[in-house]
N, C-alpha and C positions, 0 to 999 in steps of 0.2 A: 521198505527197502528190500530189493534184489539183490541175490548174493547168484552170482555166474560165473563162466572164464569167460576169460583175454588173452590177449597177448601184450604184453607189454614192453617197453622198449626202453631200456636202461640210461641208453645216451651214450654209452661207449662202445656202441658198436652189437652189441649182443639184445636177446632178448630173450624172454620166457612166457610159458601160459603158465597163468597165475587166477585165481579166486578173487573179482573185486564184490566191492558192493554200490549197486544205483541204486540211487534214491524215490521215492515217489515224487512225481510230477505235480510241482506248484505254478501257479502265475497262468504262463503263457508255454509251458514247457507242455511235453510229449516223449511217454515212455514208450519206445518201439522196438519188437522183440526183431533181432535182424535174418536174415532170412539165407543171405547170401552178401560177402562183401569181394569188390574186385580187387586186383594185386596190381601197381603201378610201380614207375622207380622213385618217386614220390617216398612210400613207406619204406620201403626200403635205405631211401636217405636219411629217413627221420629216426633211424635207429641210433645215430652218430649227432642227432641235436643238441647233446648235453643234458635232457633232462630226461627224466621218467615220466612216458607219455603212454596211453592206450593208443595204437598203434590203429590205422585205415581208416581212409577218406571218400569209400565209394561203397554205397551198400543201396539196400532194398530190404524190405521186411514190414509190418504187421503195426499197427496201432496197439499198445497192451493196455494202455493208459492217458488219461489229459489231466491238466491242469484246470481249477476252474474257473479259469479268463481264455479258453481257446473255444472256437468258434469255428474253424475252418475244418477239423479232423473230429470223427467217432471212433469207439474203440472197432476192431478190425477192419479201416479201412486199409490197404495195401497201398506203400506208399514209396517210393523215390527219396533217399536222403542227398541234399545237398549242402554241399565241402563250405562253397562260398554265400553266409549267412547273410540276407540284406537285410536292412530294416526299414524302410523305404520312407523314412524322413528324410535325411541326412542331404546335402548338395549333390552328391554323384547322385543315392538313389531313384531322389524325383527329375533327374536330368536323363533317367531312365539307365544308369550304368548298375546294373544292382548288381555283376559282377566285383566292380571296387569299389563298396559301400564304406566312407570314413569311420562307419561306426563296429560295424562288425568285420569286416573282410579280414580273415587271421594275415592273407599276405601285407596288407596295407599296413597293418595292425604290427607286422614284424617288422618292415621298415620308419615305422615312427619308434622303435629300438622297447617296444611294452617286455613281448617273450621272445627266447629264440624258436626258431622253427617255425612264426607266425601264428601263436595263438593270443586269443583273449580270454582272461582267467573267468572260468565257469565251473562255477564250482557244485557238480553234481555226483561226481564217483569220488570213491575213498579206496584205498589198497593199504588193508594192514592197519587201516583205522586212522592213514592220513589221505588229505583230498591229493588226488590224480590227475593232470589236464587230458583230453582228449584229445587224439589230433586234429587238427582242424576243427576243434569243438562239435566234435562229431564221432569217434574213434571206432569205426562199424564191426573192426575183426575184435566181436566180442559179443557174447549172446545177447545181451539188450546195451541200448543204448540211449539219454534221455538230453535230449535235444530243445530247443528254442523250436516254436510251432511255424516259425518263417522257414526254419530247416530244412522243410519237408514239404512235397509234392504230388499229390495224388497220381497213383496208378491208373491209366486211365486203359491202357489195353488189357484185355480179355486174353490174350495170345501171349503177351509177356511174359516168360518167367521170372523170378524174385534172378535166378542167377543172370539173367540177357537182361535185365533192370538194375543191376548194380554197375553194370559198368558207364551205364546213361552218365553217373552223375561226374563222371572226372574224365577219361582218353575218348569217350564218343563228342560228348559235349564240346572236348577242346577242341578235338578237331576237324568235325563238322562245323562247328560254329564261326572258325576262322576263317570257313568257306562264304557260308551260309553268311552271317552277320558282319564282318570283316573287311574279309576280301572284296565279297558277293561278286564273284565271278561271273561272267557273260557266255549264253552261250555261245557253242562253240570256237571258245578261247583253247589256249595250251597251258598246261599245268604241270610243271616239276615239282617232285616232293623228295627231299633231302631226309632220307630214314624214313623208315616201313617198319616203323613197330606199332604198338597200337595206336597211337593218335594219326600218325605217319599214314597207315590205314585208315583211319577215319576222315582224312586229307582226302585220301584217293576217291571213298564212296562219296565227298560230299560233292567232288569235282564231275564224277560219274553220273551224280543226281539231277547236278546244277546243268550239264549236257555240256561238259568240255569234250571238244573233240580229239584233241591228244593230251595223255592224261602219263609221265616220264617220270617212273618210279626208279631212286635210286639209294643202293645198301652197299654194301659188305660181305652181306649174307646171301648167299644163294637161294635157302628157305625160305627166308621173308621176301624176297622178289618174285620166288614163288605165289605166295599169300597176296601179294601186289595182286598179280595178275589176278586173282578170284576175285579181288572187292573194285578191282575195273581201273588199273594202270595198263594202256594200249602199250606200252615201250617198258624196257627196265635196261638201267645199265649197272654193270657189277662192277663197284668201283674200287678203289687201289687204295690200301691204309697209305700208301706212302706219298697218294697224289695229295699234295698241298694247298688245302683250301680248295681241293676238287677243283683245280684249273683246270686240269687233262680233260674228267668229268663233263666241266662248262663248256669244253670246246665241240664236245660230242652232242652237248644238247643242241647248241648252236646250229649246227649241221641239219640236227631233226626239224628244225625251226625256221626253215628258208637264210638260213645264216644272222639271223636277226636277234635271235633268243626269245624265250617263252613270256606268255603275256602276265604269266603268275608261276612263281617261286615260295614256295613252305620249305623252311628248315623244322624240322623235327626230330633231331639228330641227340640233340643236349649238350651237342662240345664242343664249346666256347668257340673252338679253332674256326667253327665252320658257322659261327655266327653270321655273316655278313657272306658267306658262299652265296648264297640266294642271287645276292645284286648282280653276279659276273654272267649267271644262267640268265636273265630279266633283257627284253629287249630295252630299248628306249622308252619311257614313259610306262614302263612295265612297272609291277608292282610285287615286290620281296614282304614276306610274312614272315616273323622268326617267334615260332608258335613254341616251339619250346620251351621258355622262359628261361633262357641260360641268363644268370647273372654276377657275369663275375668282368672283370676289364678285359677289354680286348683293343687290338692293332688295328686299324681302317683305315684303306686306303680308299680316300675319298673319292680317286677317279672311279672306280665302280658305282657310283651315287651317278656318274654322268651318262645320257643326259636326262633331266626330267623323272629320273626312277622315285619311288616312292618304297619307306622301307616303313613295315607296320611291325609293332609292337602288342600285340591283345593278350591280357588276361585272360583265361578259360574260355575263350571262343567269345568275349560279350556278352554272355550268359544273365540271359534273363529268365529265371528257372521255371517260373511259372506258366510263360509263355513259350520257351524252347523244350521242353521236356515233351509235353504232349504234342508238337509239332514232329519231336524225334519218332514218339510212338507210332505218330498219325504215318509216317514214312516206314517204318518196319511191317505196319499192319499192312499196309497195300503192296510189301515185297521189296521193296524199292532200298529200304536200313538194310543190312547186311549183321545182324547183333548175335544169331545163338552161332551162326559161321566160324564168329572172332571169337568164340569161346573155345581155347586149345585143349584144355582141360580143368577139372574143378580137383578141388582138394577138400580135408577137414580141416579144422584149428590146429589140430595136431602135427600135422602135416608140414605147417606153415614154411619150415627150414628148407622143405623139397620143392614148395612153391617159386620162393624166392631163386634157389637156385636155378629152375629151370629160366626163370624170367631172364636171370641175367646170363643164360647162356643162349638166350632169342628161342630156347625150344617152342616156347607159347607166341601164340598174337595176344591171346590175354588167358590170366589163370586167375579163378575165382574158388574164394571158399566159400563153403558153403556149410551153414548150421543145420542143425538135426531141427 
């Protein structure tokens, strides 16, 4: 047993670094010492889940330990932890969905009503000498962390940093993938992207990658449209808190669009409101991505569906970790990823409070910490 800090997350909104203790690695498990983990609104939400969780869903870090039924991982290999755990029995898995795996996916896993916040109990940390869930069964903002050996994905660039490698696993993932796997965008098609924050950016380079020809970033924020433009949004428009369901916004894109609207629309925004924004920007037959995963009820007016539009719904980009991970690498190594760019700044464990706040005042594209 390991005895480290964390951060941990109370449930009511607060949080502390605290002393827990990991376990040694049995079965099929994997104790990996973390290296660097990114900051999303993701953790930040999960501070208000109601329970006591170890806190971060995106990291990178070091092999310290196996179990003795693992087979895939040595001790120091360098490695990719991934959020969404498949097991690749299950009906999604072998139908190739290993993002919503019935058996592990903490989100699927939250929706059949198990924990809140979408975990499955894995009982590997104790804090205080009672067991602690991880987030995402995974909880990376904490010097080690001891994982299921499907968790985890070999490092395969040489070039990669553990901190440009943390973020792979949760706002690059989502939002290339929605590109990439999803969408799969055509070249030179047109692309609007509702919010330019980090996935919102990972929207822009995956569209940039795939060879959209116009590529119509739009925020709130002046900074982040700034950011647009470096990871390759041709247009931005700076939009109005007060425009409604970004009508005003849609009518602008229209205009850019030969009056017809874009052939592909990503919400990435997270507020509800602007759930269905996408369809109004979408020509005919176009096709609305709402990559954020807002879930909560919303209003639709169904003429926006007209005519022919298609409105997609993905889990973390379709993420099939074994096979997208080193695909993402294989894309940063020949220049083409944009991943130590999107790094705004890094921070310690300690730090943690100044992290989160920059995140949520948009200072960062992304803020990762980083262990000693």
């Amino acid at each position: 047993m390991i005895t480290c800090k964390a951060a941990i997350a109370t449930g009511n909104g607060t949080f502390s670094i605290e002393n827990i203790e990991v376990n040694a690695p049995k079965g099929d498990e994997v104790l990996v010492k973390v290296k660097a983990s990114g900051l999303c609104h993701t953790d930040h939400d999960s501070l208000t889940w109601g329970q006591t969780i170890v806190l971060g869903h995106e990291g990178a870090g070091i092999v310290e330990a196996i179990g003795d039924a693992v087979t895939k991982f040595k001790i120091g290999d360098e490695v990719i932890l991934n959020w969404a755990t498949p097991c690749y029995e299950c009906f999604q898995c072998l139908e190739g969905n290993h993002n919503i795996c019935e058996k592990n996916s903490p989100v699927i896993a939250s929706h059949a009503g198990k924990l809140p916040g979408g975990h499955v109990a894995i009982e590997t940390t104790t804090w205080k000498g009672v067991p602690i869930e991880r987030s995402f069964n995974i909880g990376t903002l904490s010097e080690y962390t001891l994982v299921k050996s499907a968790a985890l994905v070999k490092k395969q660039s040489k070039k990669l940093s553990f901190e440009s490698a943390s973020i792979v696993c949760c706002g690059v993932m989502t939002g290339c993938g929605s590109v990439f796997n999803t969408a799969k965008i055509e070249w030179g098609s047109s692309v609007v992207v509702l919010g330019t924050g980090g996935v919102g950016l990972n929207v822009i380079q995956a569209a940039r990658i795939s060879g959209a020809s116009k590529i119509i970033a739009i925020d709130i924020n002046e900074q982040r449209l700034e950011m647009a433009q470096q990871f390759g949004a041709t247009d931005v428009i700076l939009a109005d808190k007060a425009d409604k369901g970004l009508n005003n916004a849609a009518e602008v894109v229209k205009a850019m669009t030969d009056g017809r609207g874009a052939d592909y629309a990503f919400e990435c925004t997270a507020v509800p409101a602007l759930g269905v924004a996408p369809l109004a920007m979408i020509r005919n037959a176009g096709t609305a991505v709402q990559v954020s995963g807002i879930e909560e009820e919303i209003t639709v007016d169904m003429r926006l569906f007209e005519w022919d539009k298609k409105y997609i719904n993905p889990l973390y980009g379709s993420c099939r970790p074994d096979i997208d991970f080193p695909k993402l690498e294989a894309l940063y190594d020949n220049g083409s990823l944009l991943l130590d760019e999107m790094i705004t700044r890094t921070y310690k464990l300690e730090d943690l409070g100044q992290a989160f706040e920059d995140m949520l005042a948009g200072r960062n594209a992304k803020g990762v910490i980083v262990f000693d």
